[in-house]
DOVEXDREN-229946 format. One line per 10 residues: their letters; for each residue x, y, z negated of C-alpha. Coordinates in Angstrom, 3 decimals. Example, Ala and Ser with C-alpha at 12.3 -4.5 7.8 and 13.67 -1.06 7.14 Angstrom:
// DOVEXDREN-229946
as	12.300:-4.500:-7.800; 13.670:-1.060:-7.140
END
This chain:
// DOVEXDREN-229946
xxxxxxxxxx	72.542:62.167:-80.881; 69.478:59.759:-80.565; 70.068:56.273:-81.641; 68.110:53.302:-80.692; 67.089:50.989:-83.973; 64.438:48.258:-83.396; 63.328:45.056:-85.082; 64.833:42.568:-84.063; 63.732:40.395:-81.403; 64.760:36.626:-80.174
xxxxxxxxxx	67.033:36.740:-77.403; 65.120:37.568:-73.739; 66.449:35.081:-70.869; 68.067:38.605:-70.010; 70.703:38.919:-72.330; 73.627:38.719:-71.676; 75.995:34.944:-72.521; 79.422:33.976:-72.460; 80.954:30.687:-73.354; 83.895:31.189:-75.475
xxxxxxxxxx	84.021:30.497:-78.704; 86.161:30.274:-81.309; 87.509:27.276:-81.591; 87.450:26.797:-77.717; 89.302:30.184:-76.392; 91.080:31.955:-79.825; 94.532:30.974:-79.773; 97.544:31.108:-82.927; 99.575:34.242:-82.467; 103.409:33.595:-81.630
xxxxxxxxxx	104.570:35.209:-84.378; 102.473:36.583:-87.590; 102.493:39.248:-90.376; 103.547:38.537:-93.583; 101.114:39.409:-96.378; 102.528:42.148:-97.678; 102.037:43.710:-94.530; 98.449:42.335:-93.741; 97.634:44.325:-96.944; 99.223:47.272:-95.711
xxxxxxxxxx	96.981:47.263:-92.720; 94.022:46.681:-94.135; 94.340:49.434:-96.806; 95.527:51.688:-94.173; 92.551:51.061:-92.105; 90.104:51.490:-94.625; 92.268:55.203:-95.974; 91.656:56.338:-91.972; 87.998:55.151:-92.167; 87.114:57.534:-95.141
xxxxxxxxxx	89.356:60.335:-93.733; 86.570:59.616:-91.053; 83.850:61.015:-93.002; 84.756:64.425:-93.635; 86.464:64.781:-90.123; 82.826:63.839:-88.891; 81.330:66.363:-91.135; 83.497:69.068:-90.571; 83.235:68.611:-87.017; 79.240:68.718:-86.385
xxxxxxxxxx	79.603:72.393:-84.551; 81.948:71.615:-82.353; 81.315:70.970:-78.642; 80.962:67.469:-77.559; 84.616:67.389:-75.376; 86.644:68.862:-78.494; 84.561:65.787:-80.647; 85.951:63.846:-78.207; 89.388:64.002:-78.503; 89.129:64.243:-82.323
xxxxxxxxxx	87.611:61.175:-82.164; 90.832:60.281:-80.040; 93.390:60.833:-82.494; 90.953:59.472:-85.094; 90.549:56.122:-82.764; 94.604:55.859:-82.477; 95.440:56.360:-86.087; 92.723:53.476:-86.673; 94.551:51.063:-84.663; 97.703:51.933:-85.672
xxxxxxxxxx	96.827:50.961:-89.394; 95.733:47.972:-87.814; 98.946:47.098:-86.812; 98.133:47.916:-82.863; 100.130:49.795:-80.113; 98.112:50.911:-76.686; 99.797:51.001:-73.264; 98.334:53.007:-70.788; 98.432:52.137:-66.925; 97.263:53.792:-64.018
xxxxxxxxxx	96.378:51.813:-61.608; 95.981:52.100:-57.904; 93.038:52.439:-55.421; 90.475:49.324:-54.942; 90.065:49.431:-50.840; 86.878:48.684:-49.736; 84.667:49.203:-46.803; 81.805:50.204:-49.459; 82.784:53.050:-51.574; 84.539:55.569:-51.593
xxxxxxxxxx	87.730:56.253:-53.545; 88.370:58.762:-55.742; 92.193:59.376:-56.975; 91.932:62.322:-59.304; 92.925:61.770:-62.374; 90.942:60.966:-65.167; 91.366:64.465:-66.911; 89.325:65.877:-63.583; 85.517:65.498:-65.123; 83.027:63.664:-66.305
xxxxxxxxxx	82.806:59.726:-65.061; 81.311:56.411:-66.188; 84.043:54.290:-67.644; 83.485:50.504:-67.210; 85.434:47.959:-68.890; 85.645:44.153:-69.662; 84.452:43.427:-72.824; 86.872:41.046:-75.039; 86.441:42.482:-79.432; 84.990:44.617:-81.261
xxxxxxxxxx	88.015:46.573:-81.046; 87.169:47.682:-77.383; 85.519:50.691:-78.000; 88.551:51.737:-80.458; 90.935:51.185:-77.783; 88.804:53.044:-74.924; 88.462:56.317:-76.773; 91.593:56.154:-77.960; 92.892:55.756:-74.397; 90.428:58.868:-72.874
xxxxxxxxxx	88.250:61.516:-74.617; 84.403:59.431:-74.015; 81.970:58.413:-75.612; 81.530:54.862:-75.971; 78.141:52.891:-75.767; 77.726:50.190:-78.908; 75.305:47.697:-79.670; 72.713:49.121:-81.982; 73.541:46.978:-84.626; 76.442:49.389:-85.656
xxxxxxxxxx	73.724:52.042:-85.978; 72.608:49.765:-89.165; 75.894:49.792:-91.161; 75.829:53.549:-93.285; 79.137:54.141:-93.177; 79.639:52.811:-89.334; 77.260:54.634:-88.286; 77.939:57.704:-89.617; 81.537:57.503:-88.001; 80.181:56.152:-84.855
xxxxxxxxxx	77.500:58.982:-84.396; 79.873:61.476:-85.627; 82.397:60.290:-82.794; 79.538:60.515:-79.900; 78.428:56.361:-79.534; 75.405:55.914:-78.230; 73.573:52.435:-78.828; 72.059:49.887:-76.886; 69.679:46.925:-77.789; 71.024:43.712:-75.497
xxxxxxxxxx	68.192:42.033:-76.545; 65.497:44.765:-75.900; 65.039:45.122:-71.991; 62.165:47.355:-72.756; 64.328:50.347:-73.868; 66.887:49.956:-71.026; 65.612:52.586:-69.259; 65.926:55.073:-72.100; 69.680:53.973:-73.148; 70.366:54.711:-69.121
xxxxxxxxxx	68.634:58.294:-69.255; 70.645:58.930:-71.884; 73.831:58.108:-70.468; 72.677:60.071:-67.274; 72.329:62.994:-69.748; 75.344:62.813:-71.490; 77.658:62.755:-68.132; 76.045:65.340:-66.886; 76.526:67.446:-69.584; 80.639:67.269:-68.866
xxxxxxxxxx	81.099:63.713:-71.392; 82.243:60.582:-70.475; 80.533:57.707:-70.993; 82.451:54.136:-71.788; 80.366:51.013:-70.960; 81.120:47.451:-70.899; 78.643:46.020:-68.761; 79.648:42.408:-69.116; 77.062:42.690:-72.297; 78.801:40.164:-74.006
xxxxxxxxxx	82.659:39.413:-75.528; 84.324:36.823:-73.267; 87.880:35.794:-74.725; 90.533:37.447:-72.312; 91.172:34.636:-70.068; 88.382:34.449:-68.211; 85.308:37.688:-67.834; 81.732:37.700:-67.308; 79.920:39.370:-64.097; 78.971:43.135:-64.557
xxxxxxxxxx	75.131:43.500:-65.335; 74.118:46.423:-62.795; 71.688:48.315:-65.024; 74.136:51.057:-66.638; 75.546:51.934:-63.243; 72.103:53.912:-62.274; 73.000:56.602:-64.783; 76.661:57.574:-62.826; 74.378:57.611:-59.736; 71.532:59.852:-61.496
xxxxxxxxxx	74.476:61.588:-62.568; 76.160:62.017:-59.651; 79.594:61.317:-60.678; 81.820:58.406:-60.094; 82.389:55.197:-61.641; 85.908:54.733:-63.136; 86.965:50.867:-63.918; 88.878:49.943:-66.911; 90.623:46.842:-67.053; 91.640:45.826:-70.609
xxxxxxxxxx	94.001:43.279:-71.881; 95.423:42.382:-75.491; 98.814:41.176:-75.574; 101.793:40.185:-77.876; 105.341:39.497:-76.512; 103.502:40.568:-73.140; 101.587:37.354:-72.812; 97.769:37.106:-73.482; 96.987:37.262:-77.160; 93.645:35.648:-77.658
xxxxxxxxxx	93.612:35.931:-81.192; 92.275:39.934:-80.719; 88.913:38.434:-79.012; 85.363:38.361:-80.868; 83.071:35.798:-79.515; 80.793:33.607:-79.858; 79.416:32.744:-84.001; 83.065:34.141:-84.645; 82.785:36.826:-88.033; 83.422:40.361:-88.018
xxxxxxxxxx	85.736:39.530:-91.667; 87.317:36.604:-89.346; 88.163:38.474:-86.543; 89.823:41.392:-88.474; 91.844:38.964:-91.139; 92.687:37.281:-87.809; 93.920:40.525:-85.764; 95.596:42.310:-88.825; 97.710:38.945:-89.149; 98.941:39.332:-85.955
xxxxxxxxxx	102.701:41.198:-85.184; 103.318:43.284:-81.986; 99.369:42.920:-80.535; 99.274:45.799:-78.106; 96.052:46.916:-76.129; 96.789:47.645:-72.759; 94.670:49.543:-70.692; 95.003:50.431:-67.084; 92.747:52.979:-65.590; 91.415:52.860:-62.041
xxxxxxxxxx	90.408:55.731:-59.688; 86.648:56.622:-59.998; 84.622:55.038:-57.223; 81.297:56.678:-55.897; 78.913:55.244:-52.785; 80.020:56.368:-49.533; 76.676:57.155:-48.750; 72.935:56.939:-49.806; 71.299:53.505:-50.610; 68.333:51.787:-52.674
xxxxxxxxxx	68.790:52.378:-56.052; 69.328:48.461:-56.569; 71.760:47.941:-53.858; 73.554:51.125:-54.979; 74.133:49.698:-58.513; 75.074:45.960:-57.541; 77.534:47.301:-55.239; 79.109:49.738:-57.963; 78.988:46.106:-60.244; 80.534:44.372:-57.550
xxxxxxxxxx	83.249:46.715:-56.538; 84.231:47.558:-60.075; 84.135:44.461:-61.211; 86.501:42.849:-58.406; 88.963:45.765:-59.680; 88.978:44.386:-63.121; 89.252:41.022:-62.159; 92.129:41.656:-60.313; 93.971:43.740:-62.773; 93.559:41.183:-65.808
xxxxxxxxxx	95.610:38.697:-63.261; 98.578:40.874:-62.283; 97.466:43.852:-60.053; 99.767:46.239:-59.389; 99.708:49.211:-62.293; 102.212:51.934:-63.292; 102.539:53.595:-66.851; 101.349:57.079:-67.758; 102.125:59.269:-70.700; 100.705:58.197:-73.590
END
């Protein structure tokens, strides 16, 4: 798998913003760990990260789908150790004059999965939810060891700050669902805290048209006592050691996740109107999932 690693660049009036921060969105938990078992978790985490290594390894020669669910079971035993429990949903048809709906289930082939964007967790939770493979900013691809896992799992990596190699980043998506794989986007571009979400940048939606497969929404949601736990979000000048001290500390956070029928165009359009109206569409889904749509559970 190609990875994309540039120098860095300032920030284009293109990138993608979101105002949470910190101090402004993350909230205390309800209840908290004690520090025996915030230890636990983190020395757990870090035992399933370097039973990552040889799994990736050991698992070069296998075809992309069987990666996939390795990297599954790998993703759930990672949150676990973490202290986190995901809930799957499925939830039911977005009606709409301009697309077409399609109720298969996710296990039917390849789609683009879009979700909102709220942690660095995310990805975790997505491919531990469905065999994909997720797209991650291409500062992962810098970290050794991340990388290694990341690659080894099937992420592919974007530059938000490089409009330039957009283009490339979409071909390669294109590529990769039309080889069978899912792909797992979050086209907000940016972390937004779980109370509110950003609009969906269009640009990632040409490849499940050049693909020609459908567009499946995620809508994601961390939560602890089933209310909105805020503490699980990553935004703003937040730190990755913050946000992990911060989300190991935290008792009964569960990652729900409640997956939508794919949606495809109901007929031919401009390429821009065709993505803006998969952005739209998808992302009036979302929206209306994070505040109480109607969902049922599947098997886990």
């Amino acid at each position: 798998m190609n990875s994309l690693v540039h120098l860095p660049l300032a920030p284009s009036a293109w990138t993608p913003t979101s105002p949470c921060t910190p101090e402004e969105c993350l909230r205390e938990p309800s209840a908290t760990a004690g520090p025996v078992r915030r230890t636990a978790r983190i020395v757990g985490a870090v035992l399933v990260i370097l039973l990552g290594v040889p799994l990736v390894l050991g698992t070069r020669r296998f075809d992309s789908a069987r990666r996939a669910r390795i990297t599954m079971v790998w993703s759930r035993l990672l949150l676990r150790a973490l202290g986190i429990r995901i809930e799957t949903h499925r939830g039911f048809a977005f009606v709409s004059g301009s697309v077409e709906v399609r109720t298969e289930p996710a296990e039917t082939g390849p789609a683009l999965l879009v979700c909102n964007h709220v942690s660095w967790l995310d990805p975790l939770v997505v491919a531990a939810s469905t065999p994909c493979r997720p797209l991650a900013k291409s500062e992962i691809s810098q970290w050794p060891l991340i990388r290694t896992l990341a690659a080894g799992g099937g992420a592919m990596f974007i530059d938000r700050d490089r409009l330039a190699g957009l283009p490339e980043v979409v071909a390669g998506m294109a590529a990769a669902l039309r080889a069978g794989d899912s792909v797992a986007a979050f086209p907000e571009g940016t972390t937004w805290c779980g109370r509110e979400m950003g609009p969906f940048r269009p640009a990632v939606f040409q490849a499940a048209l050049d693909a020609g497969v459908p567009v499946r929404p995620l809508a994601l949601r961390f939560l602890q006592g089933g209310a909105l736990a805020t503490g699980a979000g990553y935004v703003g000048d937040d730190t990755l050691l913050a946000s992990i001290l911060r989300v190991v500390s935290i008792r009964g956070l569960v990652a729900e996740v409640t997956v939508f029928p794919g949606v495809r165009l109901p007929r031919p359009r401009r390429r821009c109107e065709a993505r803006k109206a998969l952005a739209r569409v998808t992302e009036a889904q979302v929206r209306t999932a994070l505040v109480g749509g109607e969902r049922e559970p599947v098997a886990a």
